[in-house]
C-alpha positions as CSV (number, residue, x, y, z in Angstrom):
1,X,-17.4,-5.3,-11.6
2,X,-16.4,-8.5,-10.5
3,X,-13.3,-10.6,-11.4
4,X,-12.8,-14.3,-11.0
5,X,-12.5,-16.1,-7.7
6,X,-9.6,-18.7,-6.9
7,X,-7.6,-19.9,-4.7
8,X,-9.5,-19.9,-2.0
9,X,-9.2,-23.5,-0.1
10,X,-5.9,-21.7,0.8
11,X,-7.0,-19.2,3.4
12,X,-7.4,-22.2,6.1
13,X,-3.6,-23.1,5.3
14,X,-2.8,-19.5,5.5
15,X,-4.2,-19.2,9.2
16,X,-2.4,-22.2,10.3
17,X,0.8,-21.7,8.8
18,X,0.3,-17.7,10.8
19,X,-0.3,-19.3,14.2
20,X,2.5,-21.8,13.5
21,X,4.4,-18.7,12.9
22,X,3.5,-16.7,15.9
23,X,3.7,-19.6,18.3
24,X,6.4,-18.1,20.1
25,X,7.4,-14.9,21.9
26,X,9.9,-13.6,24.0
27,X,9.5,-12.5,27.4
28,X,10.5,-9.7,28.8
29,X,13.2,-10.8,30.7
30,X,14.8,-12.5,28.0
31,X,14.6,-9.8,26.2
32,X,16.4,-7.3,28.6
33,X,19.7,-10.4,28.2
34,X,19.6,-10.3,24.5
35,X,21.3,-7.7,21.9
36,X,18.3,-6.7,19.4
37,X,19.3,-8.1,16.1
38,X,19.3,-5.6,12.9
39,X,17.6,-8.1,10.6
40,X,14.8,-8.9,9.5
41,X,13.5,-11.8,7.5
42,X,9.1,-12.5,7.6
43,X,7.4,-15.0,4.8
44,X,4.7,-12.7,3.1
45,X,1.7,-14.2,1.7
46,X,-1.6,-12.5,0.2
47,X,-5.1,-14.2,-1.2
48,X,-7.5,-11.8,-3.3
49,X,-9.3,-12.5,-6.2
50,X,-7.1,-10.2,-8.7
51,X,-4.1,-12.0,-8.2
52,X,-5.1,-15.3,-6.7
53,X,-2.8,-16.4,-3.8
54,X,0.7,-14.9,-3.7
55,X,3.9,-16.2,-1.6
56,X,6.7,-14.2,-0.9
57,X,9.5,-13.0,1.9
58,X,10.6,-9.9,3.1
59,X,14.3,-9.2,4.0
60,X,15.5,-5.8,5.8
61,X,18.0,-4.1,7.5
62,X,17.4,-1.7,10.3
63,X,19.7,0.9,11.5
64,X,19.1,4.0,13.8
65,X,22.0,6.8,13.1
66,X,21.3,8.5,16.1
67,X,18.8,8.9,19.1
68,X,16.5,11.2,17.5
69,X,16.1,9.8,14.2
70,X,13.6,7.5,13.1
71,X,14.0,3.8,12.4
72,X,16.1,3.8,8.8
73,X,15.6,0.3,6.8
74,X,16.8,-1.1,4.2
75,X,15.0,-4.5,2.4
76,X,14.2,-6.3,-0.8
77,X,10.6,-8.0,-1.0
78,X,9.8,-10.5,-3.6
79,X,6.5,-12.0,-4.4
80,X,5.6,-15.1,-6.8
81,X,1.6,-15.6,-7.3
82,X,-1.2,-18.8,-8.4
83,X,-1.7,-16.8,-11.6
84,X,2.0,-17.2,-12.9
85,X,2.7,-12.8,-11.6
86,X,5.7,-12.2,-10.1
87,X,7.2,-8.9,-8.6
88,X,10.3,-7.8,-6.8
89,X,11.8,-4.4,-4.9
90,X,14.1,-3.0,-3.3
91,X,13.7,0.0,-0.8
92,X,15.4,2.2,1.4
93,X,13.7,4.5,3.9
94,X,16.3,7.0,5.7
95,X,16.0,8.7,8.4
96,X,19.6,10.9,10.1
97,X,20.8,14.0,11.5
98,X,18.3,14.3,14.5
99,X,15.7,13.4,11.9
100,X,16.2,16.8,9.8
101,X,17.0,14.6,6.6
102,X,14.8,12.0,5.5
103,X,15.4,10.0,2.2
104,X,12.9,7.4,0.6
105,X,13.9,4.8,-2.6
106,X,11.9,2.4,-4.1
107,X,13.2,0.2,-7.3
108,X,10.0,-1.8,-8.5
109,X,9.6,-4.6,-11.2
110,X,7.4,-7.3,-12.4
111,X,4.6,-8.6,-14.4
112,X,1.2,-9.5,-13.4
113,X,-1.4,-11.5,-15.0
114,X,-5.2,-10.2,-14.8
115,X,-8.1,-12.0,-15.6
116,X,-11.2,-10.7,-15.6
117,X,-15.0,-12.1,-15.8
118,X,-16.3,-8.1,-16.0
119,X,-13.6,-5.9,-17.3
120,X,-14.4,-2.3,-15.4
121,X,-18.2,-2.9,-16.2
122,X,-18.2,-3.3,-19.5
123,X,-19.5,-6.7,-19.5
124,X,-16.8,-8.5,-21.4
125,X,-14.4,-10.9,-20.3
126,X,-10.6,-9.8,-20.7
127,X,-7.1,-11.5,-19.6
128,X,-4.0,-8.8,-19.2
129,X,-0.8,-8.4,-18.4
130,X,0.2,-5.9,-16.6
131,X,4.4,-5.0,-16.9
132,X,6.0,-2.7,-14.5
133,X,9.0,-1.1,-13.7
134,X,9.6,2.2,-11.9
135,X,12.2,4.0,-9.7
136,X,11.0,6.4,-7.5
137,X,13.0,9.0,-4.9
138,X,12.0,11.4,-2.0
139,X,13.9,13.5,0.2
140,X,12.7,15.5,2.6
141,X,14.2,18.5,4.9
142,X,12.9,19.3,8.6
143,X,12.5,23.2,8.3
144,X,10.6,23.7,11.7
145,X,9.2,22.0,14.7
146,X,7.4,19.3,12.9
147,X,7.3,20.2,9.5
148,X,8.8,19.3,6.4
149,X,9.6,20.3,2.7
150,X,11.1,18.4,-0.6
151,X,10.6,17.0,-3.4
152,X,10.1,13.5,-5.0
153,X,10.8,12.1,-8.3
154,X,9.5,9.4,-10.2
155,X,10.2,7.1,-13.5
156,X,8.0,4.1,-14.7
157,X,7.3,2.2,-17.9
158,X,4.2,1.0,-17.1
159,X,2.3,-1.2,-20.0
160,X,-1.0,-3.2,-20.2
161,X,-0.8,-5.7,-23.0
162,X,-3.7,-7.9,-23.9
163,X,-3.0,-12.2,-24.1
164,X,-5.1,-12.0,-26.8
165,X,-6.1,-10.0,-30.1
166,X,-9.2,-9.3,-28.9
167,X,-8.5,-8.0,-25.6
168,X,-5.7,-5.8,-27.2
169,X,-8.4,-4.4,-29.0
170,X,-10.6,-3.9,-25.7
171,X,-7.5,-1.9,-24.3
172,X,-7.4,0.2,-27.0
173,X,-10.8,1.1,-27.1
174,X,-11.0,1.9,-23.4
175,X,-7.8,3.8,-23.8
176,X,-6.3,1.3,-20.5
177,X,-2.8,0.7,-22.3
178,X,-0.3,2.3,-19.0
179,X,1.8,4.6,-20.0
180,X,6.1,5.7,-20.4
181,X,6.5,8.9,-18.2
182,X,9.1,10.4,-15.5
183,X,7.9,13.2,-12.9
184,X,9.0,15.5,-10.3
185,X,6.8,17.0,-7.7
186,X,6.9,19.1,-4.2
187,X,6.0,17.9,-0.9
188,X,4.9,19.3,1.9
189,X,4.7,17.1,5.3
190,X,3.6,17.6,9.4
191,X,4.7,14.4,11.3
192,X,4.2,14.2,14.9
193,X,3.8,10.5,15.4
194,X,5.6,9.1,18.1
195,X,6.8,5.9,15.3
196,X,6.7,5.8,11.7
197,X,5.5,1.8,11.9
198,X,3.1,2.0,15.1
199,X,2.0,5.6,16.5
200,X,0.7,5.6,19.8
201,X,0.4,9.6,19.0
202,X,0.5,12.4,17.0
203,X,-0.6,13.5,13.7
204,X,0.3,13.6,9.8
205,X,-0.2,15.7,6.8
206,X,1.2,14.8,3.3
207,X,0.7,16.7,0.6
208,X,2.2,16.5,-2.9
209,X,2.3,16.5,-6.6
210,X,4.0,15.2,-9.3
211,X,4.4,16.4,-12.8
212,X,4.2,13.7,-15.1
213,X,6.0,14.0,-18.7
214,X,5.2,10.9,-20.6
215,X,7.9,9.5,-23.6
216,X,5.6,8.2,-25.7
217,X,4.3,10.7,-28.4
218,X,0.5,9.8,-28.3
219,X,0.6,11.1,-24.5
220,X,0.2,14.4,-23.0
221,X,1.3,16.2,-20.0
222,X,-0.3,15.3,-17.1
223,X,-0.2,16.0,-13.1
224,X,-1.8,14.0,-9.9
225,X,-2.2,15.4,-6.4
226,X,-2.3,13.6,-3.1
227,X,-3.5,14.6,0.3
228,X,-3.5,12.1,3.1
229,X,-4.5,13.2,6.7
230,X,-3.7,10.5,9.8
231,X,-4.3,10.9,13.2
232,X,-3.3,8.3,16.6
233,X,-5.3,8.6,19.5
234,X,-4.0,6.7,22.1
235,X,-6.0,5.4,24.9
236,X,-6.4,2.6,27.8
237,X,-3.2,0.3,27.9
238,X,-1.2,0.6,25.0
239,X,-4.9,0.9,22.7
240,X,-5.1,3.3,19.3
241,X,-7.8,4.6,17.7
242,X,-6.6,5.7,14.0
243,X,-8.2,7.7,11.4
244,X,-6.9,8.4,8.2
245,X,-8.8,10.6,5.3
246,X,-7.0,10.2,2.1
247,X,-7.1,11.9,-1.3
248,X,-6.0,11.6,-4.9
249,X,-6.7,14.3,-7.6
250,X,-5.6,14.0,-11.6
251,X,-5.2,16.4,-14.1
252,X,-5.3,15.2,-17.8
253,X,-4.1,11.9,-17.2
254,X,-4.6,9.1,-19.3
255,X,-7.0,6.2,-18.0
256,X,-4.2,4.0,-16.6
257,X,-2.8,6.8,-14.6
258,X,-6.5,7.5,-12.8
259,X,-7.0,7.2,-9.2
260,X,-7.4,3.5,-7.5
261,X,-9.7,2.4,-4.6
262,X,-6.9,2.0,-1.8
263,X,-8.4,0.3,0.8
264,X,-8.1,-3.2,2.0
265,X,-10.2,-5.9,0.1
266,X,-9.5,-4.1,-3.4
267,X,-6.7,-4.8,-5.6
268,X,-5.2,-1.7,-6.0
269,X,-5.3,-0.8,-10.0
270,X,-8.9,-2.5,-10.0
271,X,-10.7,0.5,-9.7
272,X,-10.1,3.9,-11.3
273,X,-11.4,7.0,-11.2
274,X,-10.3,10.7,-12.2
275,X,-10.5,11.1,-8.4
276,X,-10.6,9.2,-5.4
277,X,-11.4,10.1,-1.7
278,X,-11.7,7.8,1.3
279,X,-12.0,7.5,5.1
280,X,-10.8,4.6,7.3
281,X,-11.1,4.6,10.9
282,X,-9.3,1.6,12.9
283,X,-8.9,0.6,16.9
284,X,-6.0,-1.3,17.7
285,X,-6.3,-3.1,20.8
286,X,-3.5,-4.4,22.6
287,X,-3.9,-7.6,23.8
288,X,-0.4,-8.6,25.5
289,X,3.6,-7.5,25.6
290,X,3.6,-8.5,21.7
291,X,0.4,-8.9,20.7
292,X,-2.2,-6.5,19.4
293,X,-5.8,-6.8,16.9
294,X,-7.0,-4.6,14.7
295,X,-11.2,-3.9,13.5
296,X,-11.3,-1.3,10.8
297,X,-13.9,-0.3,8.5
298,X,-14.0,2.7,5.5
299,X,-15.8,3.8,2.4
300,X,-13.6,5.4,-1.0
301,X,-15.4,7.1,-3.8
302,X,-14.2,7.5,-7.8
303,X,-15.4,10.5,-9.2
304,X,-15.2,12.5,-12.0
305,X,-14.8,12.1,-15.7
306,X,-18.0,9.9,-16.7
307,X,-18.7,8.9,-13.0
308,X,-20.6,11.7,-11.2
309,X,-20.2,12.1,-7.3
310,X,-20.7,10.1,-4.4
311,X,-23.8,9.7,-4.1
312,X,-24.3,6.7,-6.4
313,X,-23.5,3.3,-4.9
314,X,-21.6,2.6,-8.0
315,X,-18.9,5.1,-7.2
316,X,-18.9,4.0,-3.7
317,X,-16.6,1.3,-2.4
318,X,-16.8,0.0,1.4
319,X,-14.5,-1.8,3.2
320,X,-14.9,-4.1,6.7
321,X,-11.9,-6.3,8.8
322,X,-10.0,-7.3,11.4
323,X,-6.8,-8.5,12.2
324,X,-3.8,-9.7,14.2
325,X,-0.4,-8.8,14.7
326,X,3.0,-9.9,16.6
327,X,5.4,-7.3,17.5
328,X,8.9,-8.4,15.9
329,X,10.9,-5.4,17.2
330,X,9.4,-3.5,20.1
331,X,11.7,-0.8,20.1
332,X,10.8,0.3,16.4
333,X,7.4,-0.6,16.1
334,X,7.8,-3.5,13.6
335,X,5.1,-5.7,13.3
336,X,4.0,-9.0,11.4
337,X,0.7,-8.2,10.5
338,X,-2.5,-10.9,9.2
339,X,-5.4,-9.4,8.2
340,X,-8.8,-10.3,6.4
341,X,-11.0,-7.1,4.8
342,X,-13.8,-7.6,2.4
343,X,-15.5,-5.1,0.5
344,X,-18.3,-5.3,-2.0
345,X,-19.5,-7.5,-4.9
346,X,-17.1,-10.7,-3.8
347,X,-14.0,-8.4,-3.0
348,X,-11.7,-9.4,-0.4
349,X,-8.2,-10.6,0.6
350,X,-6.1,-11.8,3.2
351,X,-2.8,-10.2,3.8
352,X,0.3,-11.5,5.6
353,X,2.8,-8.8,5.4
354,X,5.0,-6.4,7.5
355,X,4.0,-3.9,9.3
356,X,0.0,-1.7,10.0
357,X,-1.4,-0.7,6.8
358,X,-0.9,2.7,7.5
């Protein structure tokens, strides 16, 4: 399965326009004479071959309530693409009272233009759009030593429309036309990390569900489960070595609600599956005061439904990179982050964004 390539005379721009970027730090004494400021402004771009190459900026607020919280911020992010798509959000990630509450909300819209050469292997050609809005909410309640309970809710109005006749009628025969639905669902966390943005240390465990109960009146009930396992090993100066084993189960969901491939060099929503499972293991080496790299490689499988198990190539997906970052705020673990992954048959991207990917 393999879309359309473009845009790619801009990843040599990209790199340039990143080092321009980064051509300056801050020592460490002039640090320790200037007051850290609370904002945070970073250009975002991104090259793949689902969405062509996307500009953007990111704009956030950073507050700590008290010494033994985590970092709270507060942002909007808006992205404008080569294929006319355009997205926006705003976010808030909360974190007070000695870190006993936390509170996560994301407000999402946009519209997105696919165009595919080989339309989820089908062999046909198809152009989309993809329209999406969604609110989603999560709070969570420290109930001992590192562990957490809550509850997360969800609403999106998610809708694939064809930009033709013919490729609404593709849709409709694969079933792939999103769907209207709200949800609520339990969580159930362990977070030791040192930072939420860059762990030296420690470990997580997120687990949860949410019960989806679709408007429309063609659609059933349906449920998905997620469980993602990290771990930070810290080692040598200031090095990591990160592994992170991540899973998504559905239950009666409709096509467009299956599970994606989510590693880097795949569009996310490119690849579905009933299930997916992957592994990712990353080093990231620390190369100055501000500077670090990253090399990561990993492997996702779909199965179920009509796909088998893993042991077909078809179902598996591999990913290879590497990276470099700038540290914006040392204190929080903030990062500006370039990246380039590839994965198979032509997949791959470059990323310019805030923040690890995980």
């Amino acid at each position: 399965m393999e879309t359309r390539r473009r845009a790619r005379s801009s990843l040599t721009g990209a790199l340039l326009a990143a080092c321009c970027l980064f051509g300056h730090s801050v020592s460490a004494e002039e640090a320790s004479t200037q007051t850290p400021s609370p904002w945070l402004l970073l250009p975002t771009f991104s090259n793949n071959p689902k969405l062509g190459t996307s500009v953007g900026a990111l704009a956030g607020y950073l507050q700590k309530f008290d010494p033994q919280s985590q970092v709270s911020i507060f942002g909007v992010n808006a992205q404008y693409t080569s294929t006319n798509s355009a997205t926006a959000s705003l976010f808030a990630r909360t974190s007070f009272a000695a870190d006993h509450h936390r509170v996560s909300i994301l407000a999402l819209g946009g519209k997105i233009k696919n165009d595919y050469d080989d339309f989820l292997g089908t062999g046909a050609p198809l152009k989309s759009e993809d329209h999406i809005r969604a609110l989603v909410a999560r709070y969570l309640y420290r109930v001992k030593d590192d562990w957490f309970v809550g509850a997360q809710a969800l609403s999106t109005n998610y809708q694939i429309v064809g930009q033709s006749a013919l490729d609404d009628e593709r849709l409709s025969l694969l079933g792939l036309t999103g769907f209207k639905a709200a949800g609520l669902g339990v969580v159930f966390l362990h977070d030791s990390r040192d930072l939420q943005d860059a762990p030296t240390q420690g470990w997580l465990l997120n687990l949860n569900s949410i019960a989806y109960r679709p408007s429309a009146e063609d659609s059933g009930d349906f449920d998905v489960y997620r469980l993602d396992y990290r771990h930070f090993l810290g080692h040598g100066e200031g090095h990591v070595l990160a592994v992170r084993q991540s899973n998504q189960w559905t239950q009666d969901a409709p096509p467009g609600a299956y599970a994606p491939v989510l590693l880097r060099g795949y569009t996310a929503g490119e690849y579905l599956g009933k299930s997916m499972s992957s592994i990712e293991v990353e080093e990231r080496h620390r190369l100055a005061e501000r500077w670090t790299a990253t090399a990561f490689a990993g492997v996702a499988c779909l199965y179920g439904a009509n796909r088998g198990g893993c042991s077909g190539s078809d179902n598996l997906f591999p990913s290879l990179g590497a990276g470099v970052q700038y540290i914006l705020k040392p204190a929080q673990g903030i990062v500006a982050n370039l990246e380039f992954a590839a994965g198979k048959d032509g997949n791959r991207a470059l990323l310019f964004k805030m923040g690890y990917a995980w």
